[in-house]
N, C-alpha and C positions, 0 to 999 in steps of 0.2 A: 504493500500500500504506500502513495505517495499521500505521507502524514501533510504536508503542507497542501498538496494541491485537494483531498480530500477537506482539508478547513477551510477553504475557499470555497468548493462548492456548496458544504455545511450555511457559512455565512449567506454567499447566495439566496438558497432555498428559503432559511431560514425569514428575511429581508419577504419574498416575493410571498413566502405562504405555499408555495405550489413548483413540483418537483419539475413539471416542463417548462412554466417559465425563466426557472434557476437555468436549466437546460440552454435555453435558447440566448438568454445572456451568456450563459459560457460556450455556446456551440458544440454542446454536448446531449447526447441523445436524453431521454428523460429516462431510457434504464441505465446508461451509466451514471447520472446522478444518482437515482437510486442504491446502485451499487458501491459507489464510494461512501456512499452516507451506511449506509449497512457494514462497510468495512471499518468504517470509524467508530461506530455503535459495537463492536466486538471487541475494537480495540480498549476501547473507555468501560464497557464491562455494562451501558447505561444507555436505555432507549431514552433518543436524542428528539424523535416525533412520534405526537400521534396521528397515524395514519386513516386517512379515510378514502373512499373511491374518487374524490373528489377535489378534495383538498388535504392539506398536514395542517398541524398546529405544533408548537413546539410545547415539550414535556414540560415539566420543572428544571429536569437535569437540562437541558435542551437550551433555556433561559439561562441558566446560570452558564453555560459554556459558550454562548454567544456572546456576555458580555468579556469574557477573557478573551477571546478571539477576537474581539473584534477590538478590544484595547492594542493589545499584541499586537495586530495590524498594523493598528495607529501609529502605536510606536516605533516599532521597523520603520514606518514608511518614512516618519519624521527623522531616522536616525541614518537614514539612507540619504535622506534629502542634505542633511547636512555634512554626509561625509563627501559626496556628490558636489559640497559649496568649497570644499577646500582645495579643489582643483579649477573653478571653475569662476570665472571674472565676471562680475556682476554689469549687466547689460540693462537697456531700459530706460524708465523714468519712475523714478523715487518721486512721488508729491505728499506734502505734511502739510500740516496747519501748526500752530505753534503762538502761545498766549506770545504775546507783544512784546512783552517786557525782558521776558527770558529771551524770545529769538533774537530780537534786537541786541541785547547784550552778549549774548554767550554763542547764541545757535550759528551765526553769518561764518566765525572761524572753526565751528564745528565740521560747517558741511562744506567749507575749502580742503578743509584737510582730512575729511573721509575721500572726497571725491580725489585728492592726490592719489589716493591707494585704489582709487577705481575710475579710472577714466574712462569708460564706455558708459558709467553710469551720469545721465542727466538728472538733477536734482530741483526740484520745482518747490520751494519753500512761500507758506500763506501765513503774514501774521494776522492775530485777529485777538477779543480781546479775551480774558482769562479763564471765563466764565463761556466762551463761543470755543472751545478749543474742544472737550469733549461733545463734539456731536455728531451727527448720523454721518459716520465715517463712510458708509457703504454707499449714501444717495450722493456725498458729495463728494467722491469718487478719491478721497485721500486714502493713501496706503496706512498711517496712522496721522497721532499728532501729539502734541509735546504739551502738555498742560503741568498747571501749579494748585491742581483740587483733582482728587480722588474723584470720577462721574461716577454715580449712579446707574449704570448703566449692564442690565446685563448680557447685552450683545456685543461688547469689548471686552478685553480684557487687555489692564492696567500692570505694566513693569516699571518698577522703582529704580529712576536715574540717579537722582541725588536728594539729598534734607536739605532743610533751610531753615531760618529761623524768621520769625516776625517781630524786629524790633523798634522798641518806641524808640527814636532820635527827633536832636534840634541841631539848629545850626549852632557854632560859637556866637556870631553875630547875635540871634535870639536869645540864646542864656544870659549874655551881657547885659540886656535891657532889662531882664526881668530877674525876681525875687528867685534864690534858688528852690528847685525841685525837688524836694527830698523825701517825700510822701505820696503814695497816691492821689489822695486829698487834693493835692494843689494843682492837677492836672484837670479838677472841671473850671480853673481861672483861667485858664487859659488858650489861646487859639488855636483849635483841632483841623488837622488837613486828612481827609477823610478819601478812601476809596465807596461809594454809596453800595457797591454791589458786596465789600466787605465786612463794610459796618452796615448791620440793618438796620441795626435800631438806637442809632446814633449814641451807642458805649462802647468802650473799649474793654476786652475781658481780659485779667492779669490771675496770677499764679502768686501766693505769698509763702508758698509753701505746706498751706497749711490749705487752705480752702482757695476756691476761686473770687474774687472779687472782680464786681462790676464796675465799671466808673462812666457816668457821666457826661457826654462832652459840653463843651461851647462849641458847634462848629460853622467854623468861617468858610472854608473852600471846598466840596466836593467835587470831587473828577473821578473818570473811571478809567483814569491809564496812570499806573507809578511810575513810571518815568517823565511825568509830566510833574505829577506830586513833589518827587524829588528835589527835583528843579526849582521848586516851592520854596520848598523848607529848607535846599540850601542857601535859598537868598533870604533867609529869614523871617521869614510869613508865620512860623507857630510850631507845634508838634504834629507828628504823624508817625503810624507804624509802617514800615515799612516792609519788603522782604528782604531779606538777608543779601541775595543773589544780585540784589540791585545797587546795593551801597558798602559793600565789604572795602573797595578802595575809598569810596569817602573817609568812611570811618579810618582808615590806616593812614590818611593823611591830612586828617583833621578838618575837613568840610563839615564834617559832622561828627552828632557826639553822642554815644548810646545812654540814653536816660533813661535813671533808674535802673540798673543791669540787674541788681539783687531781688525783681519780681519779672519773674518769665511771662513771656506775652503768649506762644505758643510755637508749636513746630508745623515745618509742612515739607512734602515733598514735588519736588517734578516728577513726574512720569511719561512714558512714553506706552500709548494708548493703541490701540489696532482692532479692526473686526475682530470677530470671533473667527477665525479662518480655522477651517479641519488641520491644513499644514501652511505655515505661515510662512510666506515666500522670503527666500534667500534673503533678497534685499534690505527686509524689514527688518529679521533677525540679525544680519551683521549690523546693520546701522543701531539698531537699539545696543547690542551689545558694545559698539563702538562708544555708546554716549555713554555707557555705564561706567564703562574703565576712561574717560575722556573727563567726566563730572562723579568721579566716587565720593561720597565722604558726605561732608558737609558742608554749604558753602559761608 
């Protein structure tokens, strides 16, 4: 007996309900389905269908051996596919979508220098803004996309790029004029620069260790892109949270100044986001895995 080509037919049959259609998708007569599936059932010691003049149904055991086989499958096929990638130079067009903020910043020399290591591949990059990054990947014909929020979504599925953090900063210029910060408390005196689609409900959530506390705001400026924000508050307009991703070089040379460091505002990640694909094409998985080892850690 050919054990593998017998589990094929198995799956087949199983899939269709009925031993000549299995047949006719494999181009095999409906007694040698039959027959391989009977030699499999001997071999396993465990009727695989119940049999009628008409139709099968599958057993219990029948059930239970379809889903191992047809994982099995799965995973050969995916393990084939990418042994199959390591010889083989990625061709095509790569298109993503990508929140704003991060492509802008980080993604432009990401995919210069993926595309050095693949030069047959065209690279088609959409910014858009943080909260439009997870969407119907499949209608809007992106391979994935790069987002900074976990979607909801159970027809993708989400791989972790990098963390980040959310933190409160002012400029020095700000601090200078006003009373120092050294409390929560003193963060609803003051001018709040707000993303609207972040803050819903016009407070800021902090971490003291011990419990979460709400704060408050005053707020002055609402925008829904932080890199516009940024630009805000480093010319001294007020406070705002920030992501991490966006101002790590402010902060290291003094544009800006993280306020209040000893109550954590929250964590978040990037991801890179794709259909649900049965086997998720070459391109997707080296490029995800490229961003992974490209953006490890935290930023």
């Amino acid at each position: 007996m050919d054990r593998f080509k017998a589990i094929e037919t198995f799956i087949a049959a199983a899939r269709a309900e009925n031993f000549a259609a299995a047949g006719r998708r494999l181009r095999l007569s409906r007694a040698m389905v039959s027959r391989q599936i009977s030699e499999l059932e001997s071999h396993l010691g465990a009727r695989l269908f119940n049999r009628t003049t008409r139709d099968v149904s599958l057993t219990f055991a029948g059930r239970r051996y379809l889903a191992v086989c047809s994982q099995f499958l799965s995973d050969l096929a995916s393990e084939e596919a990418q042994i199959a990638d390591l010889k083989t130079n990625l061709h095509g067009v790569l298109r993503f979508v990508s929140a704003r903020s991060f492509g802008e910043i980080h993604m432009a020399r990401a995919i210069a220098e993926f595309r050095e290591h693949n030069p047959e591949l065209v690279i088609e990059m959409e910014l858009a803004a943080g909260t439009k990054t997870p969407i119907q990947l499949h209608q809007n014909g992106f391979d994935l996309g790069i987002c900074i929020s976990h979607p909801a979504n159970p027809a993708t599925v989400p791989t972790k790029i990098a963390a980040f953090e959310w933190l409160l900063c002012a400029s020095p210029k700000y601090l200078d004029k006003h009373a120092p910060i050294t409390t929560l408390n003193h963060i609803a005196s003051h001018d709040a620069l707000i993303n609207p689609i972040q803050t819903t409900h016009g407070a800021w959530l902090f971490n003291d260790g011990v419990d979460a506390v709400s704060v408050k705001l005053k707020v002055a400026i609402a925008i829904t892109n932080y890199l516009a924000l940024r630009k805000i508050v480093i010319g001294g307009a007020g406070l705002c949270i920030l992501p991490s991703f966006c101002i790590r070089e402010d902060l290291k040379n003094g544009r800006l100044v993280h306020v209040l460091p000893q109550y954590a505002s929250s964590h978040g990640e990037v991801t890179a986001v794709y259909p649900h694909y049965e086997h998720v094409p070459a391109k997707v998985r080296k490029f995800t895995k490229f961003l992974r080892s490209r953006f490890h850690g935290t930023f």
